[in-house]
LUMVEXLO-315720 format. One line per field, with one value per residue (C-alpha): residue in one letter; x, z, y. Coordinates in Angstrom, 3 decimals, padded with zeros to 6 digits. Layout:
// residues N
sekol <- a  ... .
c1 <- X  ... .
c3 <- Z  ... .
c2 <- Y  ... .
END
This chain:
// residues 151
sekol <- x  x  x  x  x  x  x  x  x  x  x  x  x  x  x  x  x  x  x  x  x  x  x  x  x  x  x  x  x  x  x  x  x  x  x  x  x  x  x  x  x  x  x  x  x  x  x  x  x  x  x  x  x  x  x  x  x  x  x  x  x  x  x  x  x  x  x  x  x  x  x  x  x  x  x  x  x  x  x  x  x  x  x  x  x  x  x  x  x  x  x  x  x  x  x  x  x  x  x  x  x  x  x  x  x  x  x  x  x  x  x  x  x  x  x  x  x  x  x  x  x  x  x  x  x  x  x  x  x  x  x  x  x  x  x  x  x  x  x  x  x  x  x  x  x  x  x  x  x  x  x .
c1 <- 186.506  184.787  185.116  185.679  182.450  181.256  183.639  184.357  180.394  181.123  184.557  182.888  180.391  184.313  185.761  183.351  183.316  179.260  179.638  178.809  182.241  182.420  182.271  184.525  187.041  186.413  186.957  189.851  190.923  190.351  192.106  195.315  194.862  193.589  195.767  193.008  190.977  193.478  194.673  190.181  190.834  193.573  191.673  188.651  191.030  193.160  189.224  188.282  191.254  190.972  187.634  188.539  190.699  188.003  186.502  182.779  180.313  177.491  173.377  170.812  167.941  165.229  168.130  166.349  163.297  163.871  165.327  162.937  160.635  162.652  162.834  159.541  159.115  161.667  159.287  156.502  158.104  156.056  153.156  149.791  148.313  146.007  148.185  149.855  146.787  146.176  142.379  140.320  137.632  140.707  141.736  137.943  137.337  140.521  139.751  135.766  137.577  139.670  136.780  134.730  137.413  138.061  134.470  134.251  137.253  135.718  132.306  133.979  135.719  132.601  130.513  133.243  133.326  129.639  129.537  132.514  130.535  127.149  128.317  130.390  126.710  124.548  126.614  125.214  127.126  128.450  126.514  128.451  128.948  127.510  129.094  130.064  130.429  132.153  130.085  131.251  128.449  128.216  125.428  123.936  123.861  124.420  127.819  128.842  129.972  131.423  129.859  129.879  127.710  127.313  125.384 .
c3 <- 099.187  096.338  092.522  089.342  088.227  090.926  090.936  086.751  087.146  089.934  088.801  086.889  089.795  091.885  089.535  090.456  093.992  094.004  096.063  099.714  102.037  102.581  099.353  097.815  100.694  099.510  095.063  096.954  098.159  095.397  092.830  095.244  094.789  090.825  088.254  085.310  087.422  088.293  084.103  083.788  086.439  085.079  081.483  083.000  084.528  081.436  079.531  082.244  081.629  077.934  078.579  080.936  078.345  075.612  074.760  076.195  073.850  074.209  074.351  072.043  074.601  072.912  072.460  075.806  074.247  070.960  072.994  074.725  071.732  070.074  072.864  073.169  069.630  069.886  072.957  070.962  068.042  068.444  070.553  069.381  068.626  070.969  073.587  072.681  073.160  076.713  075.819  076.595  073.994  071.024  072.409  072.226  068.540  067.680  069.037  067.404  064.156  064.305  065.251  061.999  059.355  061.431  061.060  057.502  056.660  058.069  056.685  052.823  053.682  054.887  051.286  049.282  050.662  050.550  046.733  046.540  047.942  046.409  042.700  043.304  044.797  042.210  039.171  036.979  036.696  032.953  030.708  030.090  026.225  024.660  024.416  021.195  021.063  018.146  018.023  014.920  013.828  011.490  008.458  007.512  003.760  000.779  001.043  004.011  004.610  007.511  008.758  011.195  012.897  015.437  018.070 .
c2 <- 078.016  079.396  077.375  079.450  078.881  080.372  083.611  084.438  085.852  088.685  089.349  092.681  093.307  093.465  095.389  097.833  097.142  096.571  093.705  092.935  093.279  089.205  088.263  090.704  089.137  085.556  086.278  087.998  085.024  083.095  085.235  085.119  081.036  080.864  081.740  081.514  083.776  086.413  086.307  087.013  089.768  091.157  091.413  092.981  095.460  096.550  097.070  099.161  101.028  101.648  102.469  105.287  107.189  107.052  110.290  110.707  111.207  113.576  111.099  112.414  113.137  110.885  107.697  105.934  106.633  104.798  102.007  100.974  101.131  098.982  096.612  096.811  095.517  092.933  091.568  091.591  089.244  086.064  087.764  087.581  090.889  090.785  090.843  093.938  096.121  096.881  097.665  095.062  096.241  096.063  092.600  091.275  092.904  090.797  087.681  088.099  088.605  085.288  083.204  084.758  084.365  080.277  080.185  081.621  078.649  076.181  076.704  077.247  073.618  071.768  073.212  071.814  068.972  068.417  069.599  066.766  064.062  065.110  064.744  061.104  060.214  061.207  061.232  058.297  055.652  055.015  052.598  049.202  048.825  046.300  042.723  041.537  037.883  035.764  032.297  029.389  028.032  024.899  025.571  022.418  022.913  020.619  021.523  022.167  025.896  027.571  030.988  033.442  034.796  038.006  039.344 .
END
């Protein structure tokens, strides 16, 4: 016996009758037994109805064409350029032109940061300031006086 799960997928691919003789027998089956399936069935069958009565409308000729381009470009979304060239000459010239401009980066990164670390090296350190120091000192005079005196 065949599950729903297993059935709602083909129930278009019946429809149409593009199925193999045994398994058209067992969703047969199985729609006789499911009512949620047979409701699907019945659904499919009332759009393939309406579909029938709508007019047909004439395909511009070049309408496959600008499909698949756009397909195409939807594919190639995410895809490195290089892969979208089937030369192998263009996918070479790309990938030479990535490693200069990494290379190019890398070597602009390493000069600054040698220019960095040169100047905190050799810049000169800043001269300390002189200390100023307050020291009493006791004069011995005739009278005695109080001073101070700084170096």
């Amino acid at each position: 016996m065949l599950h729903c799960e297993n059935v709602r997928p083909d129930l278009s691919a019946y429809l149409d009758r593009e199925l193999p003789r045994w398994k058209m027998q067992l969703i047969r089956w199985h729609l006789y037994q499911c009512p949620r399936c047979s409701h699907e069935m019945a659904l499919l069958q009332q759009t393939d109805e309406i579909l029938h009565w709508l007019p047909v409308r004439a395909v511009e000729s070049d309408l496959a064409h600008r499909i698949l381009q756009r397909a195409e470009a939807e594919n190639r979304k995410g895809v490195p350029i290089w892969k979208h060239s089937t030369s192998t000459v263009t996918r070479f010239r790309y990938l030479l032109r990535q490693k200069a401009l990494a290379s190019a980066f890398a070597i602009c990164l390493l000069i600054g940061l040698g220019i960095t670390l040169t100047q905190s090296v050799m810049k000169p350190k800043p001269a300390a300031e002189p200390e100023v120091r307050v020291v009493q000192v006791d004069l011995i005079q005739e009278q005695p006086a109080r001073g101070y005196i700084l170096y």
